[in-house]
N, CA, C and O atoms as CSV, one atom per row, in Angstrom:
chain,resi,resn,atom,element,x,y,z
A,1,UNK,N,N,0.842,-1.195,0.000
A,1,UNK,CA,C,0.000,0.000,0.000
A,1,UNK,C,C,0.879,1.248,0.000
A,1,UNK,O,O,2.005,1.260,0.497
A,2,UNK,N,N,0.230,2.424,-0.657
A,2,UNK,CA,C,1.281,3.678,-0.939
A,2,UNK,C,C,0.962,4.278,0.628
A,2,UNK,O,O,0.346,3.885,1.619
A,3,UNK,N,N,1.519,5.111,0.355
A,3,UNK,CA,C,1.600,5.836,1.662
A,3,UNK,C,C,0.900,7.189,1.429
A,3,UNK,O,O,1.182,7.879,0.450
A,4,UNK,N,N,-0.106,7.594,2.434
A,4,UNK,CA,C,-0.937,8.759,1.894
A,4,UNK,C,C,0.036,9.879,2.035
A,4,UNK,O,O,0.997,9.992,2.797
A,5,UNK,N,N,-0.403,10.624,1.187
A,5,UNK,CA,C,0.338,12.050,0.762
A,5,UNK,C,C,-1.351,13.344,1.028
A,5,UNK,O,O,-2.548,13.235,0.762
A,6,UNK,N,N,-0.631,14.248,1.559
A,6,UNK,CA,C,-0.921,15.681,1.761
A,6,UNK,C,C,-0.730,16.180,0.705
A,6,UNK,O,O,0.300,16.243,0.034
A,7,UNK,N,N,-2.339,16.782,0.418
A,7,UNK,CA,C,-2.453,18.025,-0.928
A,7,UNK,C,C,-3.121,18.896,-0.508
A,7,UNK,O,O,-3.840,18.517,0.416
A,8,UNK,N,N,-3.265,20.394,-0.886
A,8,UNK,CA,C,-3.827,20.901,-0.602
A,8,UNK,C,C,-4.920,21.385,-1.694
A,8,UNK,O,O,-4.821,21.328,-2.919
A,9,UNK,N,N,-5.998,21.882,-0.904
A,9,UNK,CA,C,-7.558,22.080,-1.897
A,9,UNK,C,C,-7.926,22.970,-1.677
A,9,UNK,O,O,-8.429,23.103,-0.562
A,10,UNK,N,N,-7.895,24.374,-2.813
A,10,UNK,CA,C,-8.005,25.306,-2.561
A,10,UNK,C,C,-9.158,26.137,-3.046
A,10,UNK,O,O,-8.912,26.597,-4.161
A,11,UNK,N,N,-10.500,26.531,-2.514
A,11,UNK,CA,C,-11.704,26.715,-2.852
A,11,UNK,C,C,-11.884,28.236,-2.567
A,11,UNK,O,O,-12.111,28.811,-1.503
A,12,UNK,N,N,-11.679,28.827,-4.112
A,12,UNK,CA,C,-11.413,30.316,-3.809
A,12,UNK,C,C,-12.702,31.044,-3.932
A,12,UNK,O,O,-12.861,32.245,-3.710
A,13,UNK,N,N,-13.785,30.023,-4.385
A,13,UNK,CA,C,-14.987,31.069,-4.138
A,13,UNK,C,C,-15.642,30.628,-2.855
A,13,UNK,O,O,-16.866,30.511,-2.793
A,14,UNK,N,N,-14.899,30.395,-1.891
A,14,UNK,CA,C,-15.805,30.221,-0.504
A,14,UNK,C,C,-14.448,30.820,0.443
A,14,UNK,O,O,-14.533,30.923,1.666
A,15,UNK,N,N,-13.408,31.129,-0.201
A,15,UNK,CA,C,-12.035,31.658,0.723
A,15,UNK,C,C,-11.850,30.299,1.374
A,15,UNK,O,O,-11.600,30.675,2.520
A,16,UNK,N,N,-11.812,29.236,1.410
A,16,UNK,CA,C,-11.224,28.095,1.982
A,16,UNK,C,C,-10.593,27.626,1.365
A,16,UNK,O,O,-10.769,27.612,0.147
A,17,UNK,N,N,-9.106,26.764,2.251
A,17,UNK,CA,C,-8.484,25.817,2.011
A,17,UNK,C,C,-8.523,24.521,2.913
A,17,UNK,O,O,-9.100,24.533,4.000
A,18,UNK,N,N,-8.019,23.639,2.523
A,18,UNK,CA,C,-8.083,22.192,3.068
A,18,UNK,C,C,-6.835,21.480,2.647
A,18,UNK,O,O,-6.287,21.418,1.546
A,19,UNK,N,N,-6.471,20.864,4.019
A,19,UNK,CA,C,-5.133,20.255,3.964
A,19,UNK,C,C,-6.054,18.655,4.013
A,19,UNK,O,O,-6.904,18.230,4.796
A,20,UNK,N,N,-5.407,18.069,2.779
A,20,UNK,CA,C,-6.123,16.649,2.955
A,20,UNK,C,C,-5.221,15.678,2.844
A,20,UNK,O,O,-4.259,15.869,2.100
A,21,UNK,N,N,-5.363,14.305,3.641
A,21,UNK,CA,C,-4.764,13.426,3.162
A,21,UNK,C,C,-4.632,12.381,2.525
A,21,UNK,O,O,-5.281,11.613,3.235
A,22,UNK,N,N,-4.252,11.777,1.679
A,22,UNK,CA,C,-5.271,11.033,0.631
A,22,UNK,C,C,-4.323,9.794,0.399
A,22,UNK,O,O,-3.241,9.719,0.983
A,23,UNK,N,N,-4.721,8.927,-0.384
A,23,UNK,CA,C,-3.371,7.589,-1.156
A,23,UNK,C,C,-3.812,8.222,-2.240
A,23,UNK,O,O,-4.871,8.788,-2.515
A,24,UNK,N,N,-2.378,7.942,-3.057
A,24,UNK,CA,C,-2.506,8.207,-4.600
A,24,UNK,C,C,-2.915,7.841,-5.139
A,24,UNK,O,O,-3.227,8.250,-6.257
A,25,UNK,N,N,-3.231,6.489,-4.457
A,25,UNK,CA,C,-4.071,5.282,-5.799
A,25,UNK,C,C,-5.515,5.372,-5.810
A,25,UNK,O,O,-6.312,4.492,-6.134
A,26,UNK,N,N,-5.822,6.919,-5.290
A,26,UNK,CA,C,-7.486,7.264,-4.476
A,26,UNK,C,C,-7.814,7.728,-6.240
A,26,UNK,O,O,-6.978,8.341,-6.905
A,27,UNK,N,N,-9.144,7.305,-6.773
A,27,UNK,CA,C,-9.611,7.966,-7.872
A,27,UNK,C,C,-10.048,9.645,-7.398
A,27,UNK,O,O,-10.594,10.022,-6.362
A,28,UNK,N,N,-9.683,10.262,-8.316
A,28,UNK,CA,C,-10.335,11.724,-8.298
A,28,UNK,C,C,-11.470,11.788,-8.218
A,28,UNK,O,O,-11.699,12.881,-7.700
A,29,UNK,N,N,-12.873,11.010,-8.516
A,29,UNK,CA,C,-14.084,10.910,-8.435
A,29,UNK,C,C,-14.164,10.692,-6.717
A,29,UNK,O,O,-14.904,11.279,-5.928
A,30,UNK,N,N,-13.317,9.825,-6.486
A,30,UNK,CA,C,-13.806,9.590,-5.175
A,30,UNK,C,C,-13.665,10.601,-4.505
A,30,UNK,O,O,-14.689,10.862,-3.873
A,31,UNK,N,N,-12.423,11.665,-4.274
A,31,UNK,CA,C,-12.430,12.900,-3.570
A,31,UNK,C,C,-13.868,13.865,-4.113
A,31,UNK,O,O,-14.506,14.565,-3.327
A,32,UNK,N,N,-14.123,13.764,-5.236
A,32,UNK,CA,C,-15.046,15.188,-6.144
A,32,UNK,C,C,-16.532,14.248,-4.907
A,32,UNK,O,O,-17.197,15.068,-4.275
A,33,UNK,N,N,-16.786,13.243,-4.749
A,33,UNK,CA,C,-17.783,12.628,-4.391
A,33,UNK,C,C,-17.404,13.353,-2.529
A,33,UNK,O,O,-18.453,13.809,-2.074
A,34,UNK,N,N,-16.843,13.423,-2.056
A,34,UNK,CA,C,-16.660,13.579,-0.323
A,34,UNK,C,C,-16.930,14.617,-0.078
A,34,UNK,O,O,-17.554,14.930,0.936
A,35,UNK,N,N,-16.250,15.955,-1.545
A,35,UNK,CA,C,-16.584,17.338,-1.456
A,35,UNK,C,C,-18.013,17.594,-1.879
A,35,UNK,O,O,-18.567,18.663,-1.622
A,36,UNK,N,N,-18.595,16.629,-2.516
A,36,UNK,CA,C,-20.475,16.054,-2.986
A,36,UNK,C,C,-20.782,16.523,-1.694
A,36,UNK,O,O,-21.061,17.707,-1.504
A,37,UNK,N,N,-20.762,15.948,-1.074
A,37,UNK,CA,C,-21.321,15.008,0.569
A,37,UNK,C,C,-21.271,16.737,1.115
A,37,UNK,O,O,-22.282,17.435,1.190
A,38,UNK,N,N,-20.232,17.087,1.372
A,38,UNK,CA,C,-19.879,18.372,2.314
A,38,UNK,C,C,-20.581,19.163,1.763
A,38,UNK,O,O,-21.165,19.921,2.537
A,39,UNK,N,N,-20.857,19.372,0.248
A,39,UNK,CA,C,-20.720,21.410,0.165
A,39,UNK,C,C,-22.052,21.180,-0.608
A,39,UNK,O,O,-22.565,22.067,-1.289
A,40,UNK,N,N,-22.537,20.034,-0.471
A,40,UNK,CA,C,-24.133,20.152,-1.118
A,40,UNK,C,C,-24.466,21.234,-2.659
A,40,UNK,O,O,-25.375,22.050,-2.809
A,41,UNK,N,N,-23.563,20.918,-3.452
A,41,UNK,CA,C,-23.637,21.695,-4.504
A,41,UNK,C,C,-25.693,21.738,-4.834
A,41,UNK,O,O,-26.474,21.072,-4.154
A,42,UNK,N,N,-26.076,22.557,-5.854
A,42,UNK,CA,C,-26.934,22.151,-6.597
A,42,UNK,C,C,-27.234,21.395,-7.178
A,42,UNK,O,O,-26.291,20.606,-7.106
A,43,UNK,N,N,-28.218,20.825,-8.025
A,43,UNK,CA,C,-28.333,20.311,-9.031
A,43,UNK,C,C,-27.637,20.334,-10.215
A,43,UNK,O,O,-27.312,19.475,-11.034
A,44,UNK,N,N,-27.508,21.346,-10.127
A,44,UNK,CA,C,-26.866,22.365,-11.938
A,44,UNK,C,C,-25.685,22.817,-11.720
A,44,UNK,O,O,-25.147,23.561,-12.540
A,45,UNK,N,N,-25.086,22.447,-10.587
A,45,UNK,CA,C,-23.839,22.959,-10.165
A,45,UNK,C,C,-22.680,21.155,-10.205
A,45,UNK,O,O,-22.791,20.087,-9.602
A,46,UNK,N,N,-21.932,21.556,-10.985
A,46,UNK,CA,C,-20.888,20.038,-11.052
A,46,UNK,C,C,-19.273,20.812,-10.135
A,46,UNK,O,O,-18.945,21.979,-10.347
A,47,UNK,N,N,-18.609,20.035,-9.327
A,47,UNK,CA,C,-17.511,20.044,-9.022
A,47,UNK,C,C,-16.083,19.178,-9.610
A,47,UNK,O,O,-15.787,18.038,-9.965
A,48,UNK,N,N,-15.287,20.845,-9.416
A,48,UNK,CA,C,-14.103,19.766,-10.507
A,48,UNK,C,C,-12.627,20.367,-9.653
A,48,UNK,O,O,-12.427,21.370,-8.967
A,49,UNK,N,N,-11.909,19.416,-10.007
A,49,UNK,CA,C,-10.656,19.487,-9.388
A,49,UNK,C,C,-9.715,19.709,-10.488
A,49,UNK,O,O,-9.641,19.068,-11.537
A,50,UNK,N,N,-8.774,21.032,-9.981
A,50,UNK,CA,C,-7.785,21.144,-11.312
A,50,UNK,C,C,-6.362,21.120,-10.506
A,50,UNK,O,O,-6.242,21.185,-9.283
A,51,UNK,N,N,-5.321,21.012,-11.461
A,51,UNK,CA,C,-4.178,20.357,-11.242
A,51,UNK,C,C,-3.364,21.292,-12.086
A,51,UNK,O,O,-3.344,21.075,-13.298
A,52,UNK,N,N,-2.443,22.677,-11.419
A,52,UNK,CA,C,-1.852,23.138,-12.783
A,52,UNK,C,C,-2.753,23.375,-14.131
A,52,UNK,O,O,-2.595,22.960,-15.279
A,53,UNK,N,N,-3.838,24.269,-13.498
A,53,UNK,CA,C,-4.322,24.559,-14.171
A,53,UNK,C,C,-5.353,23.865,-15.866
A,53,UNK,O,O,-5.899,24.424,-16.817
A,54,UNK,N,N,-5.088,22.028,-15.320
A,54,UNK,CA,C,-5.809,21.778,-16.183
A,54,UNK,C,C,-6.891,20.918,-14.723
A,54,UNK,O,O,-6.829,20.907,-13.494
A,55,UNK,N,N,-7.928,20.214,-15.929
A,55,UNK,CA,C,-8.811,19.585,-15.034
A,55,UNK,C,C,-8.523,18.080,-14.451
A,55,UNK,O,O,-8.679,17.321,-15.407
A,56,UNK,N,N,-8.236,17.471,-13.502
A,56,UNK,CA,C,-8.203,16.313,-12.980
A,56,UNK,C,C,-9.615,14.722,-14.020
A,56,UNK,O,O,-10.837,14.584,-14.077
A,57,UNK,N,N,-8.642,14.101,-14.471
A,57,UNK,CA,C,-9.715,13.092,-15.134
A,57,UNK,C,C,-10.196,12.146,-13.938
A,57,UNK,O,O,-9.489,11.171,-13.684
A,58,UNK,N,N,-11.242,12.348,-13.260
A,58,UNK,CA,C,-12.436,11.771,-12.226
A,58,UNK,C,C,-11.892,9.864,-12.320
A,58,UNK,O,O,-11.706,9.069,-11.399
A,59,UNK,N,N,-11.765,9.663,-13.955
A,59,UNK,CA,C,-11.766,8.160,-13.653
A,59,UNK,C,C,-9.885,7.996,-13.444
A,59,UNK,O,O,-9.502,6.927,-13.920
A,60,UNK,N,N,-9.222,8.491,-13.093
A,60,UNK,CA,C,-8.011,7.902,-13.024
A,60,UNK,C,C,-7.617,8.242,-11.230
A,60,UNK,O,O,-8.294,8.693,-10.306
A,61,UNK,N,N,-6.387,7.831,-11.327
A,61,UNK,CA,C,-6.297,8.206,-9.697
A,61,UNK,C,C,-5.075,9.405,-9.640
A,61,UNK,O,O,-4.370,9.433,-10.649
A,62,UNK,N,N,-4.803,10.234,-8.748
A,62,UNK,CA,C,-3.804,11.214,-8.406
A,62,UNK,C,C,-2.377,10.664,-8.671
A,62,UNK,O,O,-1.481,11.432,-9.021
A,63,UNK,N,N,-2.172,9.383,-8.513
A,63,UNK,CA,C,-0.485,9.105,-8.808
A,63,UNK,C,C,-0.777,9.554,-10.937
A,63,UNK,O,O,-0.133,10.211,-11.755
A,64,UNK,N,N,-1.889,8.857,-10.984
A,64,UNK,CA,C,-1.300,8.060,-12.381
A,64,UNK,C,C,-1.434,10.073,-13.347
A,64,UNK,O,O,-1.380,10.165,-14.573
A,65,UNK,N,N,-1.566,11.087,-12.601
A,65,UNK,CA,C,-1.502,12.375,-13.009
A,65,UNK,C,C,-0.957,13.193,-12.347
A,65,UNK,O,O,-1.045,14.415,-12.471
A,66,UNK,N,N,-0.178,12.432,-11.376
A,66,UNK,CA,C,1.403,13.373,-11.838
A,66,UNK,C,C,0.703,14.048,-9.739
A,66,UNK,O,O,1.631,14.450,-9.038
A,67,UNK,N,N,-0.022,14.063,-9.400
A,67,UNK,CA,C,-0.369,14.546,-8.333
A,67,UNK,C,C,0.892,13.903,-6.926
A,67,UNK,O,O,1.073,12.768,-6.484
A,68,UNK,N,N,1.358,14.858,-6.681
A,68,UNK,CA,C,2.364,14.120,-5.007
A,68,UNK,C,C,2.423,15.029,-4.108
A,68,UNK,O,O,1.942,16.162,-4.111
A,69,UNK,N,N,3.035,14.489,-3.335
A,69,UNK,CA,C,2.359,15.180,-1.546
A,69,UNK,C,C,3.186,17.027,-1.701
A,69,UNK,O,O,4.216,17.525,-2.153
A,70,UNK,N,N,1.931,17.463,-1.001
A,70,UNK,CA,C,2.118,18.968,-1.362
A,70,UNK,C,C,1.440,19.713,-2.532
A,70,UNK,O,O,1.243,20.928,-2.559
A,71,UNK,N,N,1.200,19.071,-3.231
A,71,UNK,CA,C,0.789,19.496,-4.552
A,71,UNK,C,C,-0.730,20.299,-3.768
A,71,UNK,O,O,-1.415,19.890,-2.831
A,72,UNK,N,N,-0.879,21.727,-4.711
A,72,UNK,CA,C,-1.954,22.587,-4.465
A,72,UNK,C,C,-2.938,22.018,-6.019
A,72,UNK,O,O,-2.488,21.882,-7.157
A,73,UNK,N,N,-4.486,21.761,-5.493
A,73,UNK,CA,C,-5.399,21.229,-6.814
A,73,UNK,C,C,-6.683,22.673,-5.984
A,73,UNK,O,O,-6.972,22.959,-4.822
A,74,UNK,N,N,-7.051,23.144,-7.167
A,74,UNK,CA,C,-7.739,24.011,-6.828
A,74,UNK,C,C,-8.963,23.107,-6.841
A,74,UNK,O,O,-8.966,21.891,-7.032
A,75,UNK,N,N,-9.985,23.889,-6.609
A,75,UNK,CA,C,-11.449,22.984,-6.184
A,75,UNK,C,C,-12.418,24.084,-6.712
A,75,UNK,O,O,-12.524,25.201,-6.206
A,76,UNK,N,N,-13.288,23.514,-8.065
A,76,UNK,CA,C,-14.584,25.178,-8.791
A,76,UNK,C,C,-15.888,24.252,-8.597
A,76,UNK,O,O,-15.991,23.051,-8.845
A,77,UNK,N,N,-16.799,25.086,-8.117
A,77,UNK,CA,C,-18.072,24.427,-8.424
A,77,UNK,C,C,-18.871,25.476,-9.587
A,77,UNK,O,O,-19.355,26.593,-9.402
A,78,UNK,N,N,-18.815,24.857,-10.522
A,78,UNK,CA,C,-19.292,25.421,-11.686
A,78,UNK,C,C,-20.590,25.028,-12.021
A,78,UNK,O,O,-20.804,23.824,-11.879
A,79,UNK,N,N,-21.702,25.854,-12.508
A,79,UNK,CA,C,-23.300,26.043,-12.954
A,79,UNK,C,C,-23.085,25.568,-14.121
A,79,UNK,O,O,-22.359,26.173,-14.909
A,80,UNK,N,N,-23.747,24.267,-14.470
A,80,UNK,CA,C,-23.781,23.718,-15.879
A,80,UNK,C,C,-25.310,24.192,-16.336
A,80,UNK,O,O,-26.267,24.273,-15.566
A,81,UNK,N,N,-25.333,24.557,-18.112
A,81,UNK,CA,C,-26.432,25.125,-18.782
A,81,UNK,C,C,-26.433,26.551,-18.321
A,81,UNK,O,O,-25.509,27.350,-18.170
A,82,UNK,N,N,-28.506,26.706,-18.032
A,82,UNK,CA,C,-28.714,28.432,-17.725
A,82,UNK,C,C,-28.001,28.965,-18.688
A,82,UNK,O,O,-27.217,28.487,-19.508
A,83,UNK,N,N,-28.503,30.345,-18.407
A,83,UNK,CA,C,-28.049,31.369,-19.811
A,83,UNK,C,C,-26.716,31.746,-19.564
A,83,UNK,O,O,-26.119,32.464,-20.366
């Protein structure tokens, strides 16, 4: 088993950060699903995790994209559709 690594999650439209600790071999869906649970998005509202400025792919896990301990992943909850 890997050894969990510390990232940080940085949620700039609520001014929060979060020091988390995670295994690498954790899928990105599974974190986007815990921040589900907590921040009760909308309906029309999807959450995404970016990495250097691109977006985290949900079905892979944090090692296999380059993610290691320390690494800052920002955190957007973005309004899908509407005008």
């Amino acid at each position: 088993m890997n050894q969990a690594i510390t990232v940080i999650i940085t949620f700039a439209q609520k001014n929060k950060v979060y020091n988390i600790e995670i295994d690498p071999l954790t899928k990105v869906q599974e974190l986007i699903n815990e921040f589900h649970e907590m921040l009760h998005p909308a309906g029309n509202e999807k959450i995404q995790l970016k990495y250097q400025g691109t977006q985290l792919r949900p079905n892979q896990t944090f090692e296999e994209q380059g993610v290691r301990k320390g690494t800052q992943i920002e955190l957007l909850v973005e309004t899908q559709g509407g005008l």
